[in-house]
mmCIF entry with sequence, helices, sheets and N, C-alpha, C, O atoms, coordinates in Angstrom:
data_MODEL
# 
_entry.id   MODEL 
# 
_entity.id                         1 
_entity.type                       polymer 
_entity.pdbx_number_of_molecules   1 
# 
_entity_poly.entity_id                      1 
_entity_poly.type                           'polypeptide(L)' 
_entity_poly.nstd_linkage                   no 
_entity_poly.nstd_monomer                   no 
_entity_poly.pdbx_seq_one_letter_code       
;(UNK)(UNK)(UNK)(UNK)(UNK)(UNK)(UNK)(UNK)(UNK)(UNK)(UNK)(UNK)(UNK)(UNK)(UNK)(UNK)
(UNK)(UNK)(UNK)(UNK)(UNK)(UNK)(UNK)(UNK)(UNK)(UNK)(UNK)(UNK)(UNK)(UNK)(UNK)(UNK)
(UNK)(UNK)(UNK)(UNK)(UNK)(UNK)(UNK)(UNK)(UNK)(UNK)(UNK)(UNK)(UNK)(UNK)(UNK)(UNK)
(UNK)(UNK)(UNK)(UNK)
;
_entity_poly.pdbx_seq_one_letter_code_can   XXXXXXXXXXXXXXXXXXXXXXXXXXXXXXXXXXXXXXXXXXXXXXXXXXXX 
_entity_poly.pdbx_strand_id                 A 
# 
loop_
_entity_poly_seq.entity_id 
_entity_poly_seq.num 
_entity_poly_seq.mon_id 
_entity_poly_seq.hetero 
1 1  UNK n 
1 2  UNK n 
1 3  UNK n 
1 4  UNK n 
1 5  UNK n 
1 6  UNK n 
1 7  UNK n 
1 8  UNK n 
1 9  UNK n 
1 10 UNK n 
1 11 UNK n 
1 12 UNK n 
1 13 UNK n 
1 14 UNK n 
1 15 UNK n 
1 16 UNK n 
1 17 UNK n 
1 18 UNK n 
1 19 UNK n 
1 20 UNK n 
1 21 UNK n 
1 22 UNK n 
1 23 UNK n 
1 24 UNK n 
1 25 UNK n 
1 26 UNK n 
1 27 UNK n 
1 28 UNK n 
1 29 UNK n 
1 30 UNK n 
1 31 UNK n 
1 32 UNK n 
1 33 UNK n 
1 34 UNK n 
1 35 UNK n 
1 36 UNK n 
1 37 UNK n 
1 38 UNK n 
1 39 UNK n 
1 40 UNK n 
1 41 UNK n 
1 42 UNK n 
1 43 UNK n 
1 44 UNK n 
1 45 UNK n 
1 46 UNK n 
1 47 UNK n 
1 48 UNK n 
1 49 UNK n 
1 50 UNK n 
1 51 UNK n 
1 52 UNK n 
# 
_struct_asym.id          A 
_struct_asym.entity_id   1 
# 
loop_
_struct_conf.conf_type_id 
_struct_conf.id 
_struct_conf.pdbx_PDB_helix_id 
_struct_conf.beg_label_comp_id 
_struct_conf.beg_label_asym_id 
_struct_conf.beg_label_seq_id 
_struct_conf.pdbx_beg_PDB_ins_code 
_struct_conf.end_label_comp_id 
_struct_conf.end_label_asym_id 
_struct_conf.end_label_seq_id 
_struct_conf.pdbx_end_PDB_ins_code 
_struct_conf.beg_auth_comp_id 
_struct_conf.beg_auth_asym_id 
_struct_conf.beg_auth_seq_id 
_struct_conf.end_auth_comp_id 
_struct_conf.end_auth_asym_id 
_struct_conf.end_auth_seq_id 
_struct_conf.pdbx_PDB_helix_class 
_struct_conf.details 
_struct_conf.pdbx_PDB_helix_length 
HELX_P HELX_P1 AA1 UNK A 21 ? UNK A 34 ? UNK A 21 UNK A 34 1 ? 14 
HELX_P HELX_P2 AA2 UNK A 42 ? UNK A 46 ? UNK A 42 UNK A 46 1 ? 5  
# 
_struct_conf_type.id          HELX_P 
_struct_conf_type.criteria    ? 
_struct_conf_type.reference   ? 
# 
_struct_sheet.id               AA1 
_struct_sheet.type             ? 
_struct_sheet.number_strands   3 
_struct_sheet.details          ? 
# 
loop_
_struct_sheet_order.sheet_id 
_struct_sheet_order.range_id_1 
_struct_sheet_order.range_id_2 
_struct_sheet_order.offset 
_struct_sheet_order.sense 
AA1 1 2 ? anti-parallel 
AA1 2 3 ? anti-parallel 
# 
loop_
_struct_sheet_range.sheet_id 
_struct_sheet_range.id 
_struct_sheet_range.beg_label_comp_id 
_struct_sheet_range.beg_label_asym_id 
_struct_sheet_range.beg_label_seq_id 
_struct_sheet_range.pdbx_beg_PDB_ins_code 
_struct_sheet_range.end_label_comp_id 
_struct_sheet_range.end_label_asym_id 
_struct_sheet_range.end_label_seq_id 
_struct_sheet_range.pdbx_end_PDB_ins_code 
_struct_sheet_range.beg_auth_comp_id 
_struct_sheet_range.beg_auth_asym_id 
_struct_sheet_range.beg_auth_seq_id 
_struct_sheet_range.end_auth_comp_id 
_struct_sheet_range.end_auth_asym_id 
_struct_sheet_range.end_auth_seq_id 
AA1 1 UNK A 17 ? UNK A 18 ? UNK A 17 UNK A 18 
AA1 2 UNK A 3  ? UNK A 4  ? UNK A 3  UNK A 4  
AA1 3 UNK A 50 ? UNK A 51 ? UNK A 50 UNK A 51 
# 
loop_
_atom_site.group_PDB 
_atom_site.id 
_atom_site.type_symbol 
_atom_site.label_atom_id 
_atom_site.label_alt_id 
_atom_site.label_comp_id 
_atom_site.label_asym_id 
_atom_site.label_entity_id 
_atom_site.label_seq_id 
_atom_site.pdbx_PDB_ins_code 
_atom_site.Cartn_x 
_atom_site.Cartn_y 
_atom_site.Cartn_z 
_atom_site.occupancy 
_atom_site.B_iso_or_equiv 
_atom_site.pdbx_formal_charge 
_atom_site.auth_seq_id 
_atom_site.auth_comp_id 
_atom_site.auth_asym_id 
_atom_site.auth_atom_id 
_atom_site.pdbx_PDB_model_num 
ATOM 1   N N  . UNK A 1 1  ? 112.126 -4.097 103.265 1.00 0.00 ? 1  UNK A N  1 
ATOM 2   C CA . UNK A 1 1  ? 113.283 -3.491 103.884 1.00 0.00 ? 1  UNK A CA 1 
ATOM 3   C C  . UNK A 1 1  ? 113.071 -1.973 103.939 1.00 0.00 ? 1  UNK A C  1 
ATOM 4   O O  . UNK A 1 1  ? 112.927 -1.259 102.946 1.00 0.00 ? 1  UNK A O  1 
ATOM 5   N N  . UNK A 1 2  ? 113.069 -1.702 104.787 1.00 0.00 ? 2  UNK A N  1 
ATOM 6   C CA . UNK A 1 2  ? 113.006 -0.345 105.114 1.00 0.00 ? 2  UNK A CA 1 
ATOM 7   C C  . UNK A 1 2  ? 114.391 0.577  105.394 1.00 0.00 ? 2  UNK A C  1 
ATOM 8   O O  . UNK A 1 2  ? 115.174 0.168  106.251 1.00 0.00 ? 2  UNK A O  1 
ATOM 9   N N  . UNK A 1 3  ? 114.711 1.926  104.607 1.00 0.00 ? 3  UNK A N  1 
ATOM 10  C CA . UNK A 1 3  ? 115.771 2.342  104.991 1.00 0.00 ? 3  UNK A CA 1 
ATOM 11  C C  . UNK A 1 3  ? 115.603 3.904  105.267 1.00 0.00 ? 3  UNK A C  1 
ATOM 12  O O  . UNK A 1 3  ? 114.492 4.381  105.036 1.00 0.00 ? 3  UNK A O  1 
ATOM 13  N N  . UNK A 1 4  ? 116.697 4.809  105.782 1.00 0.00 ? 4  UNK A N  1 
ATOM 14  C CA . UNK A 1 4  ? 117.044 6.284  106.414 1.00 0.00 ? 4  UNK A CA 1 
ATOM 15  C C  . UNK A 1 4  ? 117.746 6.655  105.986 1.00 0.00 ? 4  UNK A C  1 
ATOM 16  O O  . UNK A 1 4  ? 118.742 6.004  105.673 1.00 0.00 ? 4  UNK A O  1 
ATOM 17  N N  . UNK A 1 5  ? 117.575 8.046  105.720 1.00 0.00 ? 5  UNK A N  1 
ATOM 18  C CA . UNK A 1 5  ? 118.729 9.189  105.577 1.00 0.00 ? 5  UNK A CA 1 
ATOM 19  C C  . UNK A 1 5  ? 118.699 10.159 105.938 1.00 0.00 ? 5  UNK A C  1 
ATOM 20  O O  . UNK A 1 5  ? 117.874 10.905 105.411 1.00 0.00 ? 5  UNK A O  1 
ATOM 21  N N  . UNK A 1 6  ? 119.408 10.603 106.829 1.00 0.00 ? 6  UNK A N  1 
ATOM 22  C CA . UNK A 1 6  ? 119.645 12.064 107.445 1.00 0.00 ? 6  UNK A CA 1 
ATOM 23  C C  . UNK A 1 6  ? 120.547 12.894 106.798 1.00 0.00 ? 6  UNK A C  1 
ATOM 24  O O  . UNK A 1 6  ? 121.681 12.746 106.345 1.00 0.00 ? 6  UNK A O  1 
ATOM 25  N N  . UNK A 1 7  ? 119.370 14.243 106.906 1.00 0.00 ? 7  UNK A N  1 
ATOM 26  C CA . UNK A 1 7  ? 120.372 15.269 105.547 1.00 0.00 ? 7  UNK A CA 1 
ATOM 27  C C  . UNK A 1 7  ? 121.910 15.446 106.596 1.00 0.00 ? 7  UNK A C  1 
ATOM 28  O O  . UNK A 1 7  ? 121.764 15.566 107.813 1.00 0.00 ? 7  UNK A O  1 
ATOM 29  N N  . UNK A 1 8  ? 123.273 15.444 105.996 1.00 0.00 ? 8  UNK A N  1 
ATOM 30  C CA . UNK A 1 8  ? 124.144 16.071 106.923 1.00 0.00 ? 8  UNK A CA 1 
ATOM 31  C C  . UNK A 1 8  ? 124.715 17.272 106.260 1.00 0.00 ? 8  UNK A C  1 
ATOM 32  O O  . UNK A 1 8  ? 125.874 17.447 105.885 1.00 0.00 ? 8  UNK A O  1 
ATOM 33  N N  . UNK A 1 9  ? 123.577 18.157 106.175 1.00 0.00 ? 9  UNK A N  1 
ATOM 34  C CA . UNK A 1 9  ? 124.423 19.508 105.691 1.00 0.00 ? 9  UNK A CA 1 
ATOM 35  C C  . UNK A 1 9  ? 123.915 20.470 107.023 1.00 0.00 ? 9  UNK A C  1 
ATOM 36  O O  . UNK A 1 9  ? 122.789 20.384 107.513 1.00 0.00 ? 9  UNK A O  1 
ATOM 37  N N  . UNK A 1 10 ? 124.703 21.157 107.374 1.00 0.00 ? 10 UNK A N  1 
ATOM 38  C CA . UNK A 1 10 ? 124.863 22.012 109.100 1.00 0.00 ? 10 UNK A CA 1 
ATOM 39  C C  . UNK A 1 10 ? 123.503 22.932 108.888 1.00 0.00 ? 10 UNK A C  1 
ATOM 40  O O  . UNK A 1 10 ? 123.307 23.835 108.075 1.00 0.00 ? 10 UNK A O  1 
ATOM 41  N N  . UNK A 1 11 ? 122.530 22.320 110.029 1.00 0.00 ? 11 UNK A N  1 
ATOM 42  C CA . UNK A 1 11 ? 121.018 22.873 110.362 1.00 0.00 ? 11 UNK A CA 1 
ATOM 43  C C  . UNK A 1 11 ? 120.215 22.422 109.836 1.00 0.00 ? 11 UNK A C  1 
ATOM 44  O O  . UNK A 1 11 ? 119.083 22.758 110.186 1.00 0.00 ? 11 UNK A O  1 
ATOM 45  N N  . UNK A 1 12 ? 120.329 21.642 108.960 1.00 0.00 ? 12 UNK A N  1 
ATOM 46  C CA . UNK A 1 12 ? 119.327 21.084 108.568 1.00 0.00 ? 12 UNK A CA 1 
ATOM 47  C C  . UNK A 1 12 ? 118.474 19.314 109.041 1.00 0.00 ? 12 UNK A C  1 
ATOM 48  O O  . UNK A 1 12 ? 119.078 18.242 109.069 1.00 0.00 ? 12 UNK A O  1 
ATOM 49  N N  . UNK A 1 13 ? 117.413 19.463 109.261 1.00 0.00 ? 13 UNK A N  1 
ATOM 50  C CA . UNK A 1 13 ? 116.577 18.290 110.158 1.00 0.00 ? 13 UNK A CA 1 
ATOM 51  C C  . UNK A 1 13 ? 116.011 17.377 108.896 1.00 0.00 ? 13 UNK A C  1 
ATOM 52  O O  . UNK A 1 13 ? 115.275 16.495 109.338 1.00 0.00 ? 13 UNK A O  1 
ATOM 53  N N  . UNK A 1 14 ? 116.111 17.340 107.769 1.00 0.00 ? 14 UNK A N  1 
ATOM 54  C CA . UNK A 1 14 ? 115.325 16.557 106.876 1.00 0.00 ? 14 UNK A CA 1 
ATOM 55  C C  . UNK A 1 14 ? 115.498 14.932 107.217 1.00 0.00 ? 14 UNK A C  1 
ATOM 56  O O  . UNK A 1 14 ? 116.703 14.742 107.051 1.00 0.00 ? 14 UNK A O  1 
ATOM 57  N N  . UNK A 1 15 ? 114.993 13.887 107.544 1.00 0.00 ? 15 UNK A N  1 
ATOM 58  C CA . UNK A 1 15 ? 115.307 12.531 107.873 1.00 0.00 ? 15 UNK A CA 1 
ATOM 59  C C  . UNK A 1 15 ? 113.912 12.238 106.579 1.00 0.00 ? 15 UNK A C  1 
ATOM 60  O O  . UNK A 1 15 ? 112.981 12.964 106.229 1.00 0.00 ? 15 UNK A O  1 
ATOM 61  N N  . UNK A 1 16 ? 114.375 10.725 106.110 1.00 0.00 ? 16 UNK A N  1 
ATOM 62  C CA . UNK A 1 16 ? 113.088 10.088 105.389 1.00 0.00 ? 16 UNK A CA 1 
ATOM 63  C C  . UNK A 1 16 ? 113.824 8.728  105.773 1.00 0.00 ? 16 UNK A C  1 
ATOM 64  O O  . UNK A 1 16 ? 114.890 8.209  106.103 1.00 0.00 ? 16 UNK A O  1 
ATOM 65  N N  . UNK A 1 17 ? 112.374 8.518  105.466 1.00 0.00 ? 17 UNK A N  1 
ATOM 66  C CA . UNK A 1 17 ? 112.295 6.438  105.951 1.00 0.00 ? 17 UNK A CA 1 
ATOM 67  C C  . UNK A 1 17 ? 111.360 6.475  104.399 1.00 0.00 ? 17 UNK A C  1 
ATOM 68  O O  . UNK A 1 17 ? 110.490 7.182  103.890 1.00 0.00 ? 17 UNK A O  1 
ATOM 69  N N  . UNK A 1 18 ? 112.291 5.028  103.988 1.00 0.00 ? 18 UNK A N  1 
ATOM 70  C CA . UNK A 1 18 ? 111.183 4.717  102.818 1.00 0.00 ? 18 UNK A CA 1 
ATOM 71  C C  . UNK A 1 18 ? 111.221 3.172  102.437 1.00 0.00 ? 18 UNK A C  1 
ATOM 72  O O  . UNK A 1 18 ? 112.280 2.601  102.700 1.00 0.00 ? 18 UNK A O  1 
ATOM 73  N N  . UNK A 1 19 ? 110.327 2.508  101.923 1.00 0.00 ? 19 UNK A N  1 
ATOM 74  C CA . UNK A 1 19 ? 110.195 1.280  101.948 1.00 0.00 ? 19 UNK A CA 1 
ATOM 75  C C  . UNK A 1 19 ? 111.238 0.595  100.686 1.00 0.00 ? 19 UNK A C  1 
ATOM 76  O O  . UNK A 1 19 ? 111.377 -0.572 100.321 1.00 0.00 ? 19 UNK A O  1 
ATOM 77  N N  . UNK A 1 20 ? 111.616 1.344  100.411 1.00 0.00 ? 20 UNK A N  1 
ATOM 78  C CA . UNK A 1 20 ? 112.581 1.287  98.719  1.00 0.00 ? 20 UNK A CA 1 
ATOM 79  C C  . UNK A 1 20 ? 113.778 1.682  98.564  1.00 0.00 ? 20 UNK A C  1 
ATOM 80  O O  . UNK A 1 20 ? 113.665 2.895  98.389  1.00 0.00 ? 20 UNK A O  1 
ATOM 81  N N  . UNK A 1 21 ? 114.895 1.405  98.518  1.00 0.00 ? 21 UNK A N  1 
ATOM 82  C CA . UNK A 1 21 ? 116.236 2.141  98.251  1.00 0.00 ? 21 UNK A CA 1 
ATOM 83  C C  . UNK A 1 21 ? 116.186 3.233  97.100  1.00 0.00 ? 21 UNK A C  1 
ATOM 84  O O  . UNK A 1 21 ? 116.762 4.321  97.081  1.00 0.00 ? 21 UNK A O  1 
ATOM 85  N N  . UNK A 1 22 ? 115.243 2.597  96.020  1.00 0.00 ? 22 UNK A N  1 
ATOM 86  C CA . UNK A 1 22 ? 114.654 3.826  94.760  1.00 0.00 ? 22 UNK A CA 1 
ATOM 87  C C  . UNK A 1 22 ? 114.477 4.842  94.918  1.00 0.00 ? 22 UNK A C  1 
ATOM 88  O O  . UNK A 1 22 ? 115.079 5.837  94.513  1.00 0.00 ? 22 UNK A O  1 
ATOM 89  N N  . UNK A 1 23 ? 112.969 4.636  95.998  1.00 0.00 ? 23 UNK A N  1 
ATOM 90  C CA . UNK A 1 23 ? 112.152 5.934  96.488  1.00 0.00 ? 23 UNK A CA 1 
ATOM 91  C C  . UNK A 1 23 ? 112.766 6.847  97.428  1.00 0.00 ? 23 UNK A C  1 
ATOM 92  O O  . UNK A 1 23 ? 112.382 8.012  97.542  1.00 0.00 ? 23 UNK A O  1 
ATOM 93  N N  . UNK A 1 24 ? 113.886 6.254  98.228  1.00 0.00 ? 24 UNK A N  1 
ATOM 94  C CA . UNK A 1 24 ? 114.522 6.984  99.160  1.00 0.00 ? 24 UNK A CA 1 
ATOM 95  C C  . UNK A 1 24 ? 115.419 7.789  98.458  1.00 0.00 ? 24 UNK A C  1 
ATOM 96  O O  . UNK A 1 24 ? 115.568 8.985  98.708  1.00 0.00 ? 24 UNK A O  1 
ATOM 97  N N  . UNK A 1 25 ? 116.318 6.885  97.167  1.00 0.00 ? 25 UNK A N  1 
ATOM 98  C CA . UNK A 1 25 ? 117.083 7.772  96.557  1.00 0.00 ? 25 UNK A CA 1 
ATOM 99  C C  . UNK A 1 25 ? 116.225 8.980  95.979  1.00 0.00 ? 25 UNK A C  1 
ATOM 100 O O  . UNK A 1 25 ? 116.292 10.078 96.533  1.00 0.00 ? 25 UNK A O  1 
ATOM 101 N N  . UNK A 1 26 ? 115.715 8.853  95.274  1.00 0.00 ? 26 UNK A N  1 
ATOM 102 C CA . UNK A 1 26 ? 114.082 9.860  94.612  1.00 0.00 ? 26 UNK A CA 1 
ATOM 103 C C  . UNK A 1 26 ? 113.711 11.343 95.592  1.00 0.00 ? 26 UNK A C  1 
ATOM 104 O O  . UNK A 1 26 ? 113.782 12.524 95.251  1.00 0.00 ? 26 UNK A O  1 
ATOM 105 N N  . UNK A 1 27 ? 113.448 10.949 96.444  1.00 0.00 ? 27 UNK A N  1 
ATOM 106 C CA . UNK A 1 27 ? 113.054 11.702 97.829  1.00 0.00 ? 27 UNK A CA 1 
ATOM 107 C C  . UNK A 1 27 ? 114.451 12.663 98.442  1.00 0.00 ? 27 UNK A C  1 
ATOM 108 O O  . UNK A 1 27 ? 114.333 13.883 98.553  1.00 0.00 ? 27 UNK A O  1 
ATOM 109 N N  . UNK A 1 28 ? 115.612 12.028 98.771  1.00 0.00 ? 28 UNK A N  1 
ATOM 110 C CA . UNK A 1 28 ? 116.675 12.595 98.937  1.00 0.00 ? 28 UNK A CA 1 
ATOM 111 C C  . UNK A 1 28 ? 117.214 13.557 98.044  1.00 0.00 ? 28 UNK A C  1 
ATOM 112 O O  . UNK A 1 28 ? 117.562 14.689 98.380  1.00 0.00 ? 28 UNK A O  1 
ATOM 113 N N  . UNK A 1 29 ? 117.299 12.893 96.441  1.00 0.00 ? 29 UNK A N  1 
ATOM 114 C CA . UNK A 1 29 ? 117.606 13.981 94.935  1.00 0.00 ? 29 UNK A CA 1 
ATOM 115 C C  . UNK A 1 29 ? 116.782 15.126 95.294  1.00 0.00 ? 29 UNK A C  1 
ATOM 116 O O  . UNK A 1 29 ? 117.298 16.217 95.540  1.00 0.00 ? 29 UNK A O  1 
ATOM 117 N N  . UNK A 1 30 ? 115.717 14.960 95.329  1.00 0.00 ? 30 UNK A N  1 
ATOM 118 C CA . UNK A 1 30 ? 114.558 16.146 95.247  1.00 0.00 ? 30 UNK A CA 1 
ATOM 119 C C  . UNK A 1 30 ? 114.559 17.082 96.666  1.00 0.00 ? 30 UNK A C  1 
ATOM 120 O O  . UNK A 1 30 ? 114.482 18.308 96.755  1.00 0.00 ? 30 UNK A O  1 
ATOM 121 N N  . UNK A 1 31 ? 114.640 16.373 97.420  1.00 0.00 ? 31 UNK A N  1 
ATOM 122 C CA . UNK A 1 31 ? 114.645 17.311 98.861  1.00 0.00 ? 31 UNK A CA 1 
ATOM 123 C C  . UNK A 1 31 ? 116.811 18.283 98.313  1.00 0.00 ? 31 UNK A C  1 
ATOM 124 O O  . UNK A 1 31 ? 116.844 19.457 97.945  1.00 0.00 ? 31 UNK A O  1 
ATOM 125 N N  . UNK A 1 32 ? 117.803 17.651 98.396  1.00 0.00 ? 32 UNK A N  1 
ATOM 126 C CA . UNK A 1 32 ? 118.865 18.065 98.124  1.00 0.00 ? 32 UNK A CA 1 
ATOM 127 C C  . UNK A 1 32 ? 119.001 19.296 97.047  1.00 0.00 ? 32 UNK A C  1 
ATOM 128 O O  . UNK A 1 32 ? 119.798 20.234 97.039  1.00 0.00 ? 32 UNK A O  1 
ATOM 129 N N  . UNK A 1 33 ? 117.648 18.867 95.892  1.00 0.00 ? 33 UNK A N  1 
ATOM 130 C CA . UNK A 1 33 ? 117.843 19.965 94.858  1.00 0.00 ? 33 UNK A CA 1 
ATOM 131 C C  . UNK A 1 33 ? 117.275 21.263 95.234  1.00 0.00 ? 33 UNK A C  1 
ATOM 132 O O  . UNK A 1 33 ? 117.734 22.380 94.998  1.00 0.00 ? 33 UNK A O  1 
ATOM 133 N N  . UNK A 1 34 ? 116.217 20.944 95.849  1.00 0.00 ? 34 UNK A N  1 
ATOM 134 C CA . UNK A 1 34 ? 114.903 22.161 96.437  1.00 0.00 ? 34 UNK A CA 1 
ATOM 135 C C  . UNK A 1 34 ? 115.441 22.818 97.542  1.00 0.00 ? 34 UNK A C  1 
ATOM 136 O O  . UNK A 1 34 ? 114.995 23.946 97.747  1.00 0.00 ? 34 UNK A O  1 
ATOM 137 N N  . UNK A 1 35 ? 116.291 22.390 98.307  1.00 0.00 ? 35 UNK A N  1 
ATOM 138 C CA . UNK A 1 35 ? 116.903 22.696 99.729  1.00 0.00 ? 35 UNK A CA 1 
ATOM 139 C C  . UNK A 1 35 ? 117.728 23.686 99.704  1.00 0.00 ? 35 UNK A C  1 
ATOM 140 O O  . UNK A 1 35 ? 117.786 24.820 100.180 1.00 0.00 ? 35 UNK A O  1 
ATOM 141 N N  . UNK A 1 36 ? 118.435 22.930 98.963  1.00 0.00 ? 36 UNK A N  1 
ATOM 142 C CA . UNK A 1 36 ? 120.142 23.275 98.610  1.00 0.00 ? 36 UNK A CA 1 
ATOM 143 C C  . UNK A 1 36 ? 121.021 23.671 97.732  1.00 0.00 ? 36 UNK A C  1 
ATOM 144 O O  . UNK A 1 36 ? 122.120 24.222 97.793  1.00 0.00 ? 36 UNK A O  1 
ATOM 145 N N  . UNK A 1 37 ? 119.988 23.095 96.480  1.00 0.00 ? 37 UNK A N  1 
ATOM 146 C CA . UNK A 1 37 ? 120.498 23.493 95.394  1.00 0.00 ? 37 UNK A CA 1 
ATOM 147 C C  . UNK A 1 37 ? 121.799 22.515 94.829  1.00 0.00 ? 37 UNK A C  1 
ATOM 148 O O  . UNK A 1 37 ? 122.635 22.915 94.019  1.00 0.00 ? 37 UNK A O  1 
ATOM 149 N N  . UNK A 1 38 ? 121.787 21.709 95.189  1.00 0.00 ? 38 UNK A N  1 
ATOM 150 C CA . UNK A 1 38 ? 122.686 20.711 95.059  1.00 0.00 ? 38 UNK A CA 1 
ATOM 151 C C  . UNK A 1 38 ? 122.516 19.519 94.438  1.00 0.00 ? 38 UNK A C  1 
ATOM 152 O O  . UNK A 1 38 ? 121.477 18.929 94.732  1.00 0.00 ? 38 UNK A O  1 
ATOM 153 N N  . UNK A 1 39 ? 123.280 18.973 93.624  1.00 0.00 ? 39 UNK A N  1 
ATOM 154 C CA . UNK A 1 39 ? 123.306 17.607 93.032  1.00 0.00 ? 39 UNK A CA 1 
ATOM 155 C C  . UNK A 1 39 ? 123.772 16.546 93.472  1.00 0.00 ? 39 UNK A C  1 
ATOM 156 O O  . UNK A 1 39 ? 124.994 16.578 93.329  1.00 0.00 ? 39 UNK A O  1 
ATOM 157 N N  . UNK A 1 40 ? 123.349 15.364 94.061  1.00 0.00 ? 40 UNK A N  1 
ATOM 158 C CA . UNK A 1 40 ? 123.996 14.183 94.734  1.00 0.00 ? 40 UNK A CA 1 
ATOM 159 C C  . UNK A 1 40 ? 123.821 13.226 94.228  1.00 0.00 ? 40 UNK A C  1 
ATOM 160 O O  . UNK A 1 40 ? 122.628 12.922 94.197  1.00 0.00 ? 40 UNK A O  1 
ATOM 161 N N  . UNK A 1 41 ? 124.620 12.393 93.681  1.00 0.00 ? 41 UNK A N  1 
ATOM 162 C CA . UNK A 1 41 ? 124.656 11.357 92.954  1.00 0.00 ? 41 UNK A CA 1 
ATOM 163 C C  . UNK A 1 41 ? 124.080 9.889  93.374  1.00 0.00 ? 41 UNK A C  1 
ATOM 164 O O  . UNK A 1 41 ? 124.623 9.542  94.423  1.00 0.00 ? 41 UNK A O  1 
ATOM 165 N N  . UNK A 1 42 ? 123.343 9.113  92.991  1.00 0.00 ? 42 UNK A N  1 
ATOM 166 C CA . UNK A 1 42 ? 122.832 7.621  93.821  1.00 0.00 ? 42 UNK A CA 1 
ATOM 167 C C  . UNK A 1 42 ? 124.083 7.298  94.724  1.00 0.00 ? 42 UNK A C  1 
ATOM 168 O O  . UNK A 1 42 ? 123.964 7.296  95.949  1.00 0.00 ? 42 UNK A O  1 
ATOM 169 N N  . UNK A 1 43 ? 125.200 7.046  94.151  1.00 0.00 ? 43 UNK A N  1 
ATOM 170 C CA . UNK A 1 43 ? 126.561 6.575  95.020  1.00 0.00 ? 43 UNK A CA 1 
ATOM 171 C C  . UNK A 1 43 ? 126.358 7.055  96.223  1.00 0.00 ? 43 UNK A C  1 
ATOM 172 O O  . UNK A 1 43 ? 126.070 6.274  97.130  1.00 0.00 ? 43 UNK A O  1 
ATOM 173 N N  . UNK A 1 44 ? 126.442 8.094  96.401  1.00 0.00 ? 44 UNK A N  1 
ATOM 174 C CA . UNK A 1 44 ? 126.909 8.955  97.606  1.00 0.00 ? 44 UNK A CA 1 
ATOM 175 C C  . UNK A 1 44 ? 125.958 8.786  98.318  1.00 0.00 ? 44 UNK A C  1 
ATOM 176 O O  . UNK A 1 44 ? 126.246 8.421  99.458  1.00 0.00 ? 44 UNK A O  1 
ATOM 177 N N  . UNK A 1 45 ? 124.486 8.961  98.002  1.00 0.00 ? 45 UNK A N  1 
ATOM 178 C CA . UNK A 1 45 ? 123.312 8.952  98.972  1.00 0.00 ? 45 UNK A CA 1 
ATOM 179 C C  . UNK A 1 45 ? 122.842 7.431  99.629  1.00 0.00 ? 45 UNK A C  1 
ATOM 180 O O  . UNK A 1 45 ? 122.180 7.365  100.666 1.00 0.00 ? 45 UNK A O  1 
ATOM 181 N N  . UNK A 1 46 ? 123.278 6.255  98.879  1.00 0.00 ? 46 UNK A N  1 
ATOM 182 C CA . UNK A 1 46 ? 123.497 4.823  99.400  1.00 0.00 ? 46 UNK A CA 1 
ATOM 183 C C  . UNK A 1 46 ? 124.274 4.386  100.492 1.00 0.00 ? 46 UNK A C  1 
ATOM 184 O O  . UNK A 1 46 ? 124.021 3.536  101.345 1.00 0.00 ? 46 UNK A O  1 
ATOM 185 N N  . UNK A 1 47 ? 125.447 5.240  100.297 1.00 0.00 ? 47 UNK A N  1 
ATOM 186 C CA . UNK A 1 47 ? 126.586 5.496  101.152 1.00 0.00 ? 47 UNK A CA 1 
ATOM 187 C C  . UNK A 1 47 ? 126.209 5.710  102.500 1.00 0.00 ? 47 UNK A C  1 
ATOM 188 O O  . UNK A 1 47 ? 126.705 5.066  103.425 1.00 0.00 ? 47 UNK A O  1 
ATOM 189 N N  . UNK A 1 48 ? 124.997 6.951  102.709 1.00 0.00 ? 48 UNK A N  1 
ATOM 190 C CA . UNK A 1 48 ? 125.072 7.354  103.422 1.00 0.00 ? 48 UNK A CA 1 
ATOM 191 C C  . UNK A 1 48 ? 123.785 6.536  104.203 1.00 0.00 ? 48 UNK A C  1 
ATOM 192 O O  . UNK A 1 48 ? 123.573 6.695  105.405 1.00 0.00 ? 48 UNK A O  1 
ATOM 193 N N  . UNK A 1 49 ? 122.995 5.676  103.375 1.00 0.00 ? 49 UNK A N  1 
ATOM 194 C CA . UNK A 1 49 ? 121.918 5.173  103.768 1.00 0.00 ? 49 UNK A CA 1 
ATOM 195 C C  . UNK A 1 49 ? 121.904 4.126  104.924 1.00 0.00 ? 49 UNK A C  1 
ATOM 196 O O  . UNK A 1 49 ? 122.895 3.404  105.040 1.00 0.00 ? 49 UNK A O  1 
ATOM 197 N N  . UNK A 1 50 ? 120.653 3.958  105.957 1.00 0.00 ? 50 UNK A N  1 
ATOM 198 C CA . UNK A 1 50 ? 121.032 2.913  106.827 1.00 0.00 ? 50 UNK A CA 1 
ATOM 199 C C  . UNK A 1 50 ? 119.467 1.963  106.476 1.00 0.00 ? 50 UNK A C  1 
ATOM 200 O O  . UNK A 1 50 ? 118.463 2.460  105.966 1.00 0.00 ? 50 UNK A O  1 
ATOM 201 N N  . UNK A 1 51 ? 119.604 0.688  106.856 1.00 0.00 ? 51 UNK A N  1 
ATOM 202 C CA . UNK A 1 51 ? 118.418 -0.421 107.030 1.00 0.00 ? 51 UNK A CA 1 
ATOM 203 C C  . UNK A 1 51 ? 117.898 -0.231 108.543 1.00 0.00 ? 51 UNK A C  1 
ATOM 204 O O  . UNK A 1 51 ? 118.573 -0.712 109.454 1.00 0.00 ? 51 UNK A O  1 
ATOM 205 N N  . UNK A 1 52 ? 116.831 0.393  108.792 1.00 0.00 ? 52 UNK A N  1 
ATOM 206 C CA . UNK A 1 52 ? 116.214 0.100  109.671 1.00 0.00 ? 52 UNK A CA 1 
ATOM 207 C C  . UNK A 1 52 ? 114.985 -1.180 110.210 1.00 0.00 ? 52 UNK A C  1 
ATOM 208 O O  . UNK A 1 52 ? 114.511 -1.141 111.346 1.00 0.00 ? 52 UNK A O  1 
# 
């Protein structure tokens, strides 16, 4: 199963595809912290996740 997430914070282009709901969460934490400076919780970033 493959899934997406598009960053939605205003200007920013970050998208990831990952074969794992784990690794996507993983990838999203780390891009959100380095980016933004921000903390996002698994909840929220599942939320926002789609199955491609």
């Amino acid at each position: 199963m493959t899934v997406k997430f598009e960053c939605y914070q205003t200007g920013c282009d970050f998208m990831v595809r990952a074969d794992t709901e784990d690794e996507l969460v993983h990838l999203v934490q780390e891009h959100a912290e380095r980016t933004h400076d921000l903390s996002i919780e698994r909840d929220a970033i599942v939320a926002e996740t789609e199955q491609v």
